[in-house]
C-alpha positions as CSV (number, residue, x, y, z in Angstrom):
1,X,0.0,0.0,0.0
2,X,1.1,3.5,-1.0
3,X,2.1,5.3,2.0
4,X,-0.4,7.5,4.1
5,X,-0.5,11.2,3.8
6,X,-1.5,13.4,6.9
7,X,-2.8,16.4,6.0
8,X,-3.6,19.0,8.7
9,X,-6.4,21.6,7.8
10,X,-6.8,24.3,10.6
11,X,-10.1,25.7,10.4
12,X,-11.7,29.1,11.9
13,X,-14.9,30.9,10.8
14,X,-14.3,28.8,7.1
15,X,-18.0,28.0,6.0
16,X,-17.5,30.4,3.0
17,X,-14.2,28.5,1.5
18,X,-13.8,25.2,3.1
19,X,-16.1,23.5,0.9
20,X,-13.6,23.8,-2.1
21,X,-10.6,23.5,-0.3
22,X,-12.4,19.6,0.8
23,X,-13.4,18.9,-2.2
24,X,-9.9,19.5,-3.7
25,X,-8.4,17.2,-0.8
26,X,-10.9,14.0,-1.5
27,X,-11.0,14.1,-5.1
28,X,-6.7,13.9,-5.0
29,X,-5.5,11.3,-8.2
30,X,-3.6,9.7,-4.4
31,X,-5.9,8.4,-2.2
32,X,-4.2,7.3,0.8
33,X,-5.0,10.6,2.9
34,X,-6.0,11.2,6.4
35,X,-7.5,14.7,6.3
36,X,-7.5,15.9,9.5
37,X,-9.6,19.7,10.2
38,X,-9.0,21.1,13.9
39,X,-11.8,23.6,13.9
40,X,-10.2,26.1,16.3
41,X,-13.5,27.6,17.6
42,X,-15.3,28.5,14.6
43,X,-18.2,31.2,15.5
44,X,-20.0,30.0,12.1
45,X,-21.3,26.8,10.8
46,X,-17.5,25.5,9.6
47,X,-17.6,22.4,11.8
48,X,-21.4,21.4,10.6
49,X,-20.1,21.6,7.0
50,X,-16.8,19.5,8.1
51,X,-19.2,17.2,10.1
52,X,-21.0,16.3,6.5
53,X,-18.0,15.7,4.7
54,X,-17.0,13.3,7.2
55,X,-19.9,11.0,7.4
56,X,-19.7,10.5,3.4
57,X,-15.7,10.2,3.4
58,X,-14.3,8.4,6.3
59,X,-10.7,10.0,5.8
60,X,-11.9,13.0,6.9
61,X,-11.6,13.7,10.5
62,X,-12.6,16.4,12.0
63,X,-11.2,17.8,15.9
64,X,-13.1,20.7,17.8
65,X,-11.4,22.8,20.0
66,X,-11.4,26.9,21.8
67,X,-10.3,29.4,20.1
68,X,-6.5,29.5,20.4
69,X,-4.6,30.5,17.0
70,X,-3.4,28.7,13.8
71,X,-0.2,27.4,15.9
72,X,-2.4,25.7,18.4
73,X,-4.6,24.7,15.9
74,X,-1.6,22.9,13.9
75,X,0.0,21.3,17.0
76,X,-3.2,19.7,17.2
77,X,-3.4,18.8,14.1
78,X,-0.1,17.1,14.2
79,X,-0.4,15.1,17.4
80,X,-3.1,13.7,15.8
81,X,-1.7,13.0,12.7
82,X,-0.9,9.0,11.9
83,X,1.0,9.0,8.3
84,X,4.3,8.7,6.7
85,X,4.6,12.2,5.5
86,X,2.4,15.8,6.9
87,X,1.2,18.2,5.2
88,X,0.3,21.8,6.8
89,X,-3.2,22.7,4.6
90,X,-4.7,26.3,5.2
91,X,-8.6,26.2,5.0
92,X,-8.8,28.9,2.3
93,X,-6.6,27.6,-0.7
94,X,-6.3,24.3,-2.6
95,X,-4.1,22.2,-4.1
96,X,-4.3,20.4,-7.6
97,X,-5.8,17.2,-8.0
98,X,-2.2,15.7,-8.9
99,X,-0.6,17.2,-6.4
100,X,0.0,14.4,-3.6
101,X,0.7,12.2,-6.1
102,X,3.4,13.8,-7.6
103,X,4.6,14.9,-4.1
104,X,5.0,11.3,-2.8
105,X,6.2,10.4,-5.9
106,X,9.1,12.5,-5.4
107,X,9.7,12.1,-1.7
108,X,9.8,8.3,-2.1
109,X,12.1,8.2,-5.1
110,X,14.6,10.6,-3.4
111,X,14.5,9.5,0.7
112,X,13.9,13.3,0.8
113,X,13.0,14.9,4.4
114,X,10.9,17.6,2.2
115,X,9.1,17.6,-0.7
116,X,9.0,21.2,-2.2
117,X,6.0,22.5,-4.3
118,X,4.9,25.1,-6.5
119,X,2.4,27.9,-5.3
120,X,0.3,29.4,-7.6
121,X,-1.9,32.9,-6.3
122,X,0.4,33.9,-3.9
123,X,1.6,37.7,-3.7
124,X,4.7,36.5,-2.5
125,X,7.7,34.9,-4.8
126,X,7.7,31.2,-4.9
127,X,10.1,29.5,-7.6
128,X,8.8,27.2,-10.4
129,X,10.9,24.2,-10.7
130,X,12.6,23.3,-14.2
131,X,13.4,19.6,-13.3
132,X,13.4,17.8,-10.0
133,X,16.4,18.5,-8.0
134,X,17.8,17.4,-4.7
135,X,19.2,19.8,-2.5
136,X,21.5,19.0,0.3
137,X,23.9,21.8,1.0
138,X,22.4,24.4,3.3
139,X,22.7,27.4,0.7
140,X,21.0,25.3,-1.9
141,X,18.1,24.1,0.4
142,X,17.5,27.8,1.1
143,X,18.3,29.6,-2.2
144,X,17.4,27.6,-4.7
145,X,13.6,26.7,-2.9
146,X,13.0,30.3,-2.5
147,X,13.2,29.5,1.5
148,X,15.2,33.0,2.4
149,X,12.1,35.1,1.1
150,X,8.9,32.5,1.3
151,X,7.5,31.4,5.0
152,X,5.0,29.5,3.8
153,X,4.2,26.0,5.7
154,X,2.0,24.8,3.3
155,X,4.8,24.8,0.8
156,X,6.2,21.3,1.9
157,X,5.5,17.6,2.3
158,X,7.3,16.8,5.0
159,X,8.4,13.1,6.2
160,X,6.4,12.4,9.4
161,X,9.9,10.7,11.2
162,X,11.5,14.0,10.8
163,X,9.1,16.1,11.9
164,X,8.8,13.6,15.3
165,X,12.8,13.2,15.3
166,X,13.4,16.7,15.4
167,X,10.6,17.9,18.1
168,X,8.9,20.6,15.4
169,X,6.2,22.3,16.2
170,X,4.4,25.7,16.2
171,X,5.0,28.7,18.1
172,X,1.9,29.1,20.2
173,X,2.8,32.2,21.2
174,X,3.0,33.8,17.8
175,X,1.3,35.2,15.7
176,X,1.3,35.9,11.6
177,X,5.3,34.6,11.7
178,X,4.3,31.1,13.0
179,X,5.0,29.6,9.6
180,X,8.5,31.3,9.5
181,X,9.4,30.1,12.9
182,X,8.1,26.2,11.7
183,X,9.2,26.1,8.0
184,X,12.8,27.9,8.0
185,X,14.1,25.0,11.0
186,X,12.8,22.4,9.1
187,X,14.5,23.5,6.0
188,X,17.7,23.7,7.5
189,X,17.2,20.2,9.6
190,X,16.4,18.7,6.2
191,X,18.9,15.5,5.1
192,X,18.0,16.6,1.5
193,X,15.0,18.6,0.2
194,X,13.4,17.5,-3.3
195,X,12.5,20.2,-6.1
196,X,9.1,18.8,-7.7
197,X,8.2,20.6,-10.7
198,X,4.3,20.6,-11.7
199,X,3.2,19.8,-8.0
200,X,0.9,23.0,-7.7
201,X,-0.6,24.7,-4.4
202,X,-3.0,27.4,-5.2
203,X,-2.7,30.0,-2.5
204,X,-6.4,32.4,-2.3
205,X,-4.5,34.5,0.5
206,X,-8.0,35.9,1.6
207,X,-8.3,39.4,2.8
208,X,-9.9,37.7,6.5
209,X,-6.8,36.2,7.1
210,X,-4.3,36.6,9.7
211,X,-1.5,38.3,7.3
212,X,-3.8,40.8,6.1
213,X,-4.6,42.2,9.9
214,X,-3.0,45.8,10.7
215,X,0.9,45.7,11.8
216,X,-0.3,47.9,14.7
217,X,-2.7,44.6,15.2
218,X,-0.1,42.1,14.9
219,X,2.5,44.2,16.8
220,X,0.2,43.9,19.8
221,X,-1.3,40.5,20.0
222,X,2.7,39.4,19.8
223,X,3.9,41.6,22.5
224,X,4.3,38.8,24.9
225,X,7.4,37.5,26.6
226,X,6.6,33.9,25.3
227,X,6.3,35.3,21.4
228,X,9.8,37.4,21.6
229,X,11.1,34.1,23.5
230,X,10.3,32.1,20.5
231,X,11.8,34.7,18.0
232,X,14.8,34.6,20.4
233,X,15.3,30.7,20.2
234,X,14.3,31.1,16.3
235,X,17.4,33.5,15.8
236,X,19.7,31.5,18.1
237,X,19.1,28.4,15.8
238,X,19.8,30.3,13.0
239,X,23.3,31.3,14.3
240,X,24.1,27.9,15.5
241,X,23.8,26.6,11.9
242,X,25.4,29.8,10.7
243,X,22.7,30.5,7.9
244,X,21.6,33.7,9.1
245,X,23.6,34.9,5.6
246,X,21.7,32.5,3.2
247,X,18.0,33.4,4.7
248,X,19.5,37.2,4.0
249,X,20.0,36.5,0.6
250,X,18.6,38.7,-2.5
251,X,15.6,36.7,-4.3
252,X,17.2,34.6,-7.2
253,X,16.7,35.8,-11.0
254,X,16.1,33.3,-12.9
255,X,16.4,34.9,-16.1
256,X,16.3,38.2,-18.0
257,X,15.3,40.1,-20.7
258,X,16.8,43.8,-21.4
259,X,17.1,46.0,-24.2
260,X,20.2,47.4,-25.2
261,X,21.0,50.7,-27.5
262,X,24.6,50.9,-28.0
263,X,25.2,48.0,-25.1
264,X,23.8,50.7,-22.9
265,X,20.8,48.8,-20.9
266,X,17.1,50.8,-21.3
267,X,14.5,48.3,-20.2
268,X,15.2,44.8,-17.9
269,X,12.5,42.5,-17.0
270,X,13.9,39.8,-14.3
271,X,11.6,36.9,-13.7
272,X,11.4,35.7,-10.3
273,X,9.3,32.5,-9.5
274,X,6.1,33.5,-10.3
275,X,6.0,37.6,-10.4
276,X,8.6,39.5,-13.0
277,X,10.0,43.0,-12.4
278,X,10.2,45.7,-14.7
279,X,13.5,48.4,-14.8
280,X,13.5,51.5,-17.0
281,X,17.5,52.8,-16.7
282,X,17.9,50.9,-13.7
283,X,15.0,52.2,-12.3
284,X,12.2,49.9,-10.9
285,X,9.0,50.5,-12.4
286,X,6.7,48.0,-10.6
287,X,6.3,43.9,-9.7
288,X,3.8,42.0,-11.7
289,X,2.4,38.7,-10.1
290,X,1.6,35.6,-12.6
291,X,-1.2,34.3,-11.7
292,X,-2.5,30.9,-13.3
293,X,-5.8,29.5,-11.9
């Protein structure tokens, strides 16, 4: 039997989106899932929609729980969990229906600790992948998966025996950087991390969630001792593996275009992932995000 795939869905005030985000999860060309939703306190019908999904698919589970934040919500999520790999799944966005599949696929050819994605959606930079690659060195891991300027959890496939081996687990105590303070460890505790081209997760990024919420907001709901404790062990471990100067890296180019008049440059357009960036003279005239839904 293929192995089993955990796949962690925290869930608050979702009845408008989770529908789609389910029925991207149970109609997966892989089958051997354990969809586990950890509605953390939901004020709207989210767990009754859940609840009907799980009588007519039995690898849905649903777990209810107060109100205590995405971290707690995810620790939850991942005590619970029973498979061979995890994978963190946020309750607005979806993933394509080959996307386990090819996941697994890649993680069990390689012996990889992570299995890297593609996003799709997402304002933020994430790389497209040429050609399945495995990446062991600590600059590579971080450079070439886009790791020193993307956060995201959701990103990754992770190999369940890692993630117990190495004690990871969410901040509680934070806030909005809880994916940073998860995802950037595990990239660096990674034996090797594999590239999968085509594996696509479509990030909606809704204007409800957490990262869309005022920094004044933010700032205060993380001014705690226990959040600034868990930056503080989050930059120590950083130092310890000395790859504080790879997470400070530029964004890679992949490529360029330019025009040149007398090998003098007027116009560059640098592609990055999925957005490009336009230059007049050196002069940046604005970021343009591919989107491809």
């Amino acid at each position: 039997m293929k192995p089993l795939v955990s796949i962690v869905v925290p869930a608050y005030n979702s009845a408008s989106h989770i529908e789609k985000c389910l029925e991207h999860l149970i109609h997966q060309t892989y089958p051997n899932l354990e969809i586990i939703v950890v509605n953390d306190g939901s004020k709207d019908n989210t767990a009754e929609i859940v609840s009907s999904y799980a009588e007519a698919d039995k690898r849905i589970k649903l777990i209810n729980q107060a109100n205590g934040g995405p971290s707690k919500a995810q620790n939850t999520g991942i005590r619970a969990a029973s498979g061979t790999y995890l994978h963190i799944h946020d309750h607005d966005d979806y993933a394509a229906l080959d996307f386990f599949e090819k996941m697994v696929d890649a993680a069990e050819k390689t012996g990889a600790d992570i299995a890297c994605s593609e996003v799709i959606g997402s304002p933020w930079s994430f790389p497209f992948f040429d050609t399945m690659r495995i990446l062991v060195t600590q600059k590579d891991k971080i450079i070439e998966t886009g790791a020193n300027h993307c956060n995201a959890a959701w990103r990754y496939l992770y190999r369940m025996d890692f993630i117990r081996r190495n004690d990871l687990h969410f901040e509680e105590a934070a806030f909005n950087d809880q994916d940073m303070l998860f995802s950037k460890p595990a990239v660096v505790l990674a034996n090797k991390i594999v590239t999968v081209p085509g594996a696509r997760y479509y990030n909606i990024n809704l204007k409800s969630s957490l990262s869309h919420r005022s920094k004044r907001y933010l700032r205060k709901i993380n001014d705690t001792d226990e959040c600034r404790e868990a930056h503080a062990r989050y930059y120590r471990f950083l130092r310890e593996h000395d790859v504080e100067k790879y997470f400070k890296a530029p964004e890679k180019v992949e490529h360029s275009d330019q025009l040149l008049i007398f090998n003098v440059p007027i116009w560059r357009k640098d592609y990055l992932g999925n957005k490009t960036r336009s230059y007049i003279f050196g002069i940046p005239l604005g970021t343009r995000h591919i989107y491809d839904f």
